[in-house]
N, C-alpha and C positions, 0 to 999 in steps of 0.2 A: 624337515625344512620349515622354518620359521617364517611366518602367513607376511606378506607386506601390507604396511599402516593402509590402514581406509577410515574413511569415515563413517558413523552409522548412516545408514540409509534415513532418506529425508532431509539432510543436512549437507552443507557446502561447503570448500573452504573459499576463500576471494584472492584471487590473483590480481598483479596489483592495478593490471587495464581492468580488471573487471571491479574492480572497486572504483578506480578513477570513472570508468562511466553511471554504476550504482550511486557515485557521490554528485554527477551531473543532474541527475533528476532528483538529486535531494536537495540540491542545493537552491533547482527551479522551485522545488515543492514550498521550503524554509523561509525563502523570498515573498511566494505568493500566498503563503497562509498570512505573515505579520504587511504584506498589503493589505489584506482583508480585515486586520483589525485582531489577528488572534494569536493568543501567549502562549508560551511552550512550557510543558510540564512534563515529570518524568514520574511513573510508577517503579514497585519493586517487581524484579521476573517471579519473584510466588506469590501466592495469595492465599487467603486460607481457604477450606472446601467449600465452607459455608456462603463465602465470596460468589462464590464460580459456579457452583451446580445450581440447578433450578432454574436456571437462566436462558440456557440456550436449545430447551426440547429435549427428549432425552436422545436423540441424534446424536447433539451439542454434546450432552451431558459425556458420554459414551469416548468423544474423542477429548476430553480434558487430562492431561498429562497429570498423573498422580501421583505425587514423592512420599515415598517408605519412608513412614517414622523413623525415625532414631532412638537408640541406646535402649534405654529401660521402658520406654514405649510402645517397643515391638512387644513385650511380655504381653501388653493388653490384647495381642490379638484374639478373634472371639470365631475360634476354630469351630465352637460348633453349625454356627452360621454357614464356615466351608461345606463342613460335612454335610449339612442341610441342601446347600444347593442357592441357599441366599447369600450371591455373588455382593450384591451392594452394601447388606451391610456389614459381611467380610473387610469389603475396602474402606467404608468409612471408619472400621475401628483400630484399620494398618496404615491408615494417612489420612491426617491433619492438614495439607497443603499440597494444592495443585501447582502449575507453569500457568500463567495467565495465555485465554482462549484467544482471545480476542483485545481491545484496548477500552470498549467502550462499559463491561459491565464495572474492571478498578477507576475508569471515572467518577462511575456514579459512587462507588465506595467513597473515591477522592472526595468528591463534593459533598457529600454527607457527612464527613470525618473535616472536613476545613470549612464546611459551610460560614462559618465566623472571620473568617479570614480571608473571604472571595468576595469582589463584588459583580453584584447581577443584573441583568445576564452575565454567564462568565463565559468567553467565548475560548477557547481552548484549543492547541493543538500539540500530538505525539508523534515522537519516529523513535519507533521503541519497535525490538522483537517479539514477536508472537509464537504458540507452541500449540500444533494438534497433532491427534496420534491418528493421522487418516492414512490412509494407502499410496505411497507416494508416486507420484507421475507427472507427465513431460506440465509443468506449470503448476506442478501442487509439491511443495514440501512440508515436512513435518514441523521444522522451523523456519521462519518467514520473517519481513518486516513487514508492518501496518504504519502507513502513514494519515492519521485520523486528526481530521478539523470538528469539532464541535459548539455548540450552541447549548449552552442550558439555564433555563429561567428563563424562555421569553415563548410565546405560542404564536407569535403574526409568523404568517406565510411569505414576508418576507425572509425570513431566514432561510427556507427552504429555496427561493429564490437565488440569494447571496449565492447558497452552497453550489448550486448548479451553475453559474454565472462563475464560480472558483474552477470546477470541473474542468469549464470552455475553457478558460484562460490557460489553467498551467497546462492540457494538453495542447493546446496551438501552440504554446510556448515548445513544447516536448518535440514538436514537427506534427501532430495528428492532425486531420482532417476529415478523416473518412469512419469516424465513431456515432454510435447513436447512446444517448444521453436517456433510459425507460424511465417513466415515471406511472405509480398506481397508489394506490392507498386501502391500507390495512381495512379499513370500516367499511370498502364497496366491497372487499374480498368476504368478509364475515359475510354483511348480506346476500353477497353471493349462495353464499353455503345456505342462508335460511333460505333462500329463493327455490335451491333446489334440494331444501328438504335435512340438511345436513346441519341444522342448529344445534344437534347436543354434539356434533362432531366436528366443530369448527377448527382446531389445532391442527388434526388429521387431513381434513378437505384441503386448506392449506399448503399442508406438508406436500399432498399429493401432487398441488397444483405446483410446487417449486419443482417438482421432477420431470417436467413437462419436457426440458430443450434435452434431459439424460437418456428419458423412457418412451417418448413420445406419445401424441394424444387416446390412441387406442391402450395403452397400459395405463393411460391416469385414468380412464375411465372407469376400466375397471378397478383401480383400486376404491372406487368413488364411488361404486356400486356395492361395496361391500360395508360404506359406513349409510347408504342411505336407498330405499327402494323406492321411494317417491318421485320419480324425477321426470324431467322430458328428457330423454338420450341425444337427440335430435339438438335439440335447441341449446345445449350446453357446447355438445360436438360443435357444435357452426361458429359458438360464442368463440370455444378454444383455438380453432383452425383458423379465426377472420385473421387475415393480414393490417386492415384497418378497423378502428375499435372505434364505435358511436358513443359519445357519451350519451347524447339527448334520448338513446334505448335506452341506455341503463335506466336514465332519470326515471322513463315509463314504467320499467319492470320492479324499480324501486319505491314507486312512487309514496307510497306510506310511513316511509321509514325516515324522520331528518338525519339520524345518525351520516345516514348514506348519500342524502342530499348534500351536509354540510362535507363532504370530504366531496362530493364528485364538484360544487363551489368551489372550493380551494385549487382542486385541479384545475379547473378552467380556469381559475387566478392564475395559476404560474405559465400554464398553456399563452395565454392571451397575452399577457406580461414580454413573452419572448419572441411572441410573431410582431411587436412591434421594436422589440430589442432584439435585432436577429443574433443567434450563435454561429459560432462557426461549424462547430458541429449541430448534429439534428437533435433534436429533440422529440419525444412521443409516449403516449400512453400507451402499456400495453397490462390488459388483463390480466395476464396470463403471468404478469410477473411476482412473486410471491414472498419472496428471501426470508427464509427459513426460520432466521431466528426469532425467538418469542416474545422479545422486547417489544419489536417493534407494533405503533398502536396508529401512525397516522401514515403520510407520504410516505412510500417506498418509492427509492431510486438505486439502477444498476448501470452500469457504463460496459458497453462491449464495443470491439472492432467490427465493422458492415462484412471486412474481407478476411479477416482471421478470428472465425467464431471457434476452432477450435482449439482456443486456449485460455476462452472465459471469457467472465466478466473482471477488468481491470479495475472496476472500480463500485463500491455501491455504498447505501447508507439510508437514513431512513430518520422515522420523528418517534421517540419514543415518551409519553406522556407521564406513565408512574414508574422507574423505574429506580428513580432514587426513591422510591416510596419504602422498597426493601431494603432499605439501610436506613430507615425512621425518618426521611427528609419528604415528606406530603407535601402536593402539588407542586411539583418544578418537572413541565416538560421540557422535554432537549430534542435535537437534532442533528444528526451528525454524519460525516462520511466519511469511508476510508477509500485510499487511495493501493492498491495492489503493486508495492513496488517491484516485486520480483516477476510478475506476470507482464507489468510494462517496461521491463527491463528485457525479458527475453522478447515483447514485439518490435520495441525497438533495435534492435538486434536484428530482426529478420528484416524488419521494415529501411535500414540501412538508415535510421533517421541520427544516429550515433555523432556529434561534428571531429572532423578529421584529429585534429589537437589533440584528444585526449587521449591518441593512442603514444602519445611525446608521454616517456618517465620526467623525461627533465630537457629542456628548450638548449641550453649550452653545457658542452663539457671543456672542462681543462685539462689537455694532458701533461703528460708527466715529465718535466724532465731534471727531475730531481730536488730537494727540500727549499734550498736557497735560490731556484729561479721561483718558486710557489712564492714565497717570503716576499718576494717583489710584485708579484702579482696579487696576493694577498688584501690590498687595501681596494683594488679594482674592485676583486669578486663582494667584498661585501657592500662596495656603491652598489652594485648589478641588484644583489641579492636582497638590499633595501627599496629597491623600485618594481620588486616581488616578482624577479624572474627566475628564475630554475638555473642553478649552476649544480654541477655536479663536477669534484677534482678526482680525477680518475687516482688511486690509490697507489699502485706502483709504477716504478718508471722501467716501463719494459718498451720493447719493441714498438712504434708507431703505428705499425700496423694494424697488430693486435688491440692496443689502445681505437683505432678506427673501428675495428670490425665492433665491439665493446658500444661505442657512439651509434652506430646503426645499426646494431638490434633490438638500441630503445629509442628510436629516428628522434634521435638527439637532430635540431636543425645546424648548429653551430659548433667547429672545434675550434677551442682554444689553443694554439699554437704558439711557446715563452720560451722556446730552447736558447742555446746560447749565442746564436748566430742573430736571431734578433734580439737578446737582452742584451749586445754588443752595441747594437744598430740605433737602440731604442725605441723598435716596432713589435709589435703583432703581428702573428701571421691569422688569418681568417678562414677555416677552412666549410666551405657550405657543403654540407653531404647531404643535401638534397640533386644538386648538379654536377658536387665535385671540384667545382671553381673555388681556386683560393685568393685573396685577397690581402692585402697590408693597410694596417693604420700604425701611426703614433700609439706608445702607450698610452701618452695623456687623453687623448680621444675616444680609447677602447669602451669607457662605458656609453659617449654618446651616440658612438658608431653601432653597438649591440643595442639600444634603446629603443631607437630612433626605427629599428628598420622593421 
């Protein structure tokens, strides 16, 4: 017996309510990026290896989707490496080209390879699909969209600003209310690590501290104990578990360091910036926030729900300083965030924040009562259809009935009603299958009677 179609796991197909509301918050997103000032670009779904690895930890590295050479280039593969046990460079020498990880390291390609053709700052945004090869579950797929606004060539902390004030807006817009907006910066995190002893381990210290909301604070610690013996136990623990985070400590425990002054400064910029600019949602520093990737060198920021933390962070992004450096384009820092379509696509969903409408395929249907009463109606539906309302002509002329039931089980609000008792008469019949009440106009009326209401 022959298996039925599926799809590979980590992937979806879209039905078409579920794309009509996917296309609702793309359409907020698309809106509220070119308010803010920012153009739409599109990368390729490959990139080469050299592009992708190196980039994002070997974590990162680890889930980058890697495509098998082709034709006379499989020959080069370099089996002894197999046989060896050296998996890496086994695979660098059987593929040339990964699925992009993420959207913001083909940026920085973008912008190194067109830098002559942008001007700067150039502020940029993507809704393109994304590919990791991670373990898939309830809000994590292996294929995904990213929807990424960024900044690059400019370093004021206004940007970072902007981007968070972007954040507020298109989720109020979305229905949220009940999100907190974290903010920390990559350089309090480093001195963090020197503080407690973890200087040659800084990637690591890092890494451990992003697994804090997965593994909880007694397993970061020990993992924290294994890159560094010098520490106070005590006084890390208290830093990790506070619910509210002092900067004016840090500044003390910092005190030597400007590295770490000037970023815990900036933070208080954007801090201060928005208790006189309120959000709608909250806004907050927290230590403990870390986001993984290697890029990032200044502000880190993640977006989560207060009341559905178990399904992530919907949104995050960060300042990354040299990153076009590794594609030859020296000093141009960026900053940027992505938006988690598919992870606020399923909160909203739970959240019921959905608006009714888009569960409509199509607003009016016509039915059917054969080619030559259509022909008469014909000039109507494309008035209608020019005033961008949804007509749909139901296809054969069967039963009424069946034509009904067809209407409301895509809550069509309106049927079209042209049999020959009123193409006789000169009317419409109107039938609302929302109530079920039918109604008559004049044909000549029918588009301003269906417009109008």
């Amino acid at each position: 017996m022959s298996k039925s179609p599926s799809n590979p796991k980590g992937t979806r197909d879209f039905l078409p309510l579920e794309l009509s509301k996917r296309n609702y918050i793309i359409n907020i997103l698309r809106k509220n990026f070119k308010n803010f000032g920012f153009s739409e670009i599109e990368t390729p779904a490959l990139e080469k290896s050299s592009t992708l690895l190196g980039k994002y930890g070997n974590e990162g590295d680890r889930l980058v989707f890697k495509i098998l050479n082709s034709g006379d280039k499989v020959k080069k593969a370099d089996i002894s490496s197999l046989q060896s046990g050296d998996l890496n460079s086994f695979i660098r020498s059987i593929s040339e080209k990964g699925l992009k990880y993420d959207l913001t390291v083909p940026l920085a390609r973008f912008v190194s390879q067109h830098q002559n053709e942008i001007t700067f700052p150039f502020k940029r945004f993507q809704i393109q699909n994304v590919w990791r090869a991670d373990r898939p579950q309830h809000g994590r797929f292996q294929e995904f969209t990213q929807c990424d606004a960024d900044v690059v060539g400019s370093n004021s902390v206004l940007q970072e600003i902007e981007l968070i004030k972007l954040y507020d807006t298109v989720f109020n817009q979305l229905g949220f209310s009940d999100l907190v907006i974290k903010i920390n910066h990559r350089r309090i995190l480093k001195e963090l690590a020197c503080y407690f002893g973890a200087g040659e381990n800084i990637v690591e210290f890092i890494t451990a501290l992003d697994k804090i909301d997965k593994i909880g604070v007694d397993k970061v610690l020990e993992e924290i104990k294994l890159l560094t013996l010098d520490f106070s136990e005590k006084e890390l623990r208290n830093l990790l578990s506070a619910k509210e985070f002092d900067l004016g400590y840090l500044k003390k425990i910092f005190s030597k360091n400007s590295d770490s002054f000037y970023a815990l400064d900036e933070l208080n910029q954007i801090l201060s910036y928005f208790s006189v600019n309120n959000l709608v949602n909250e806004i907050k520093f927290d230590l403990t926030l870390a986001r993984g990737l290697n890029y990032y060198t200044g502000t880190i920021i993640e977006v989560l729900s207060k009341t559905n933390q178990r399904i992530g962070s919907i949104g995050g992004g960060g300042r990354y300083d040299d990153l076009t450096s590794m594609f030859n384009l020296k000093n141009m820092s960026g900053v940027g965030i992505s938006f988690g379509l598919d992870r606020i696509y399923l909160l909203m969903e739970e959240s019921k924040l959905f608006p009714d409408y888009l569960d409509k395929s199509f607003e009016f249907m016509v039915a059917n009562f054969g080619i030559s009463n259509l022909e008469s109606l014909a000039p109507y539906v494309d008035e209608i259809r020019n005033k961008n309302r949804e007509v749909f002509i139901y296809p054969d002329n069967v039963k009424l009935t069946k034509q009904f039931s067809f209407a409301n089980k895509h809550n069509a609000s309106v049927v079209i009603i042209y049999g020959e008792n009123e193409r006789k008469e000169g009317i419409v019949t109107l039938k609302n299958m929302l109530t079920g009440d039918q109604s008559s106009c004049q044909l000549n009326e029918l588009v301003q009677t269906l417009t109008n209401s």
